[in-house]
C-alpha positions as CSV (number, residue, x, y, z in Angstrom):
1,X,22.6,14.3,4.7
2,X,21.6,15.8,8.4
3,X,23.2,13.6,11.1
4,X,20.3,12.8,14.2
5,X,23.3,11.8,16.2
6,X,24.2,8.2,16.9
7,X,25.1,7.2,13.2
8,X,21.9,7.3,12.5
9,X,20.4,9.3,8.9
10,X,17.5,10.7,7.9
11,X,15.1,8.5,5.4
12,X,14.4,9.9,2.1
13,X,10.3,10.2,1.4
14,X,11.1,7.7,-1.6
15,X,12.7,4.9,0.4
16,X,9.2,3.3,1.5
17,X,7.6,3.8,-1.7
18,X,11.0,1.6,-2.8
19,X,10.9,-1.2,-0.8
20,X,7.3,-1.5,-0.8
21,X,7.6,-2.1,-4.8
22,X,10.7,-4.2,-4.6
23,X,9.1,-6.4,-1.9
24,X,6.0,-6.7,-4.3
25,X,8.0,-7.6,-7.2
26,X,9.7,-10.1,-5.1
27,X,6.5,-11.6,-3.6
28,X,4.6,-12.1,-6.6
29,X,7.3,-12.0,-9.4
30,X,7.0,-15.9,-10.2
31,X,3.6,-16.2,-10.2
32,X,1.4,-17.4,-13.1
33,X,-0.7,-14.8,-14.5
34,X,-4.0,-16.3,-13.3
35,X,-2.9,-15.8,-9.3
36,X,-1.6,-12.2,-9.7
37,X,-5.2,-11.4,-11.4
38,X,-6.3,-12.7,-8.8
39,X,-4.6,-11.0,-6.1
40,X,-4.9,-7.7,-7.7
41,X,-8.6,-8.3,-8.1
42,X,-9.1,-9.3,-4.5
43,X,-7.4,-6.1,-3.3
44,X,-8.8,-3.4,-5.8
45,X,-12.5,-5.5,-4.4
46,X,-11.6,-4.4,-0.8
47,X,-10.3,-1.0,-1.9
48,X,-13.2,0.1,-3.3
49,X,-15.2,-1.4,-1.0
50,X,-13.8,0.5,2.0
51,X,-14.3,3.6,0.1
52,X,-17.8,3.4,-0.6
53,X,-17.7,1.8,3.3
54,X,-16.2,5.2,4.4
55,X,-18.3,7.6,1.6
56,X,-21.4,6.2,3.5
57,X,-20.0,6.8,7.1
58,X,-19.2,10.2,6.5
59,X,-22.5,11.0,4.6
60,X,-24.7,9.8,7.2
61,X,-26.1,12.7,9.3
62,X,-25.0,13.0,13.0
63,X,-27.7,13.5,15.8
């Protein structure tokens, strides 16, 4: 590993990825079935809706 000096090391490109999915298994491991539907349904809703949001703004002509 390349030393930055101060005992500090470099972060692989996998470590966020990591403790993003461990934090989410964490968060919503124990909950019923139902509520994770639920949350995954909320955020795929705003996902795709700041998409289309963005599609639109970069479609629409400049003057």
């Amino acid at each position: 590993m390349d030393e930055t000096g101060a005992g500090q090391l470099l972060a692989s490109k996998w470590d966020l990825p990591f403790v993003l999915a461990g934090t989410l298994r964490v968060a919503f491991g124990d909950l019923p079935v139902w509520a994770k539907v639920l949350v995954c349904g909320l955020v795929g809703s705003l996902g795709v809706w700041t998409a289309v949001s963005w599609l639109r703004e970069r479609r629409r002509p400049t003057t």
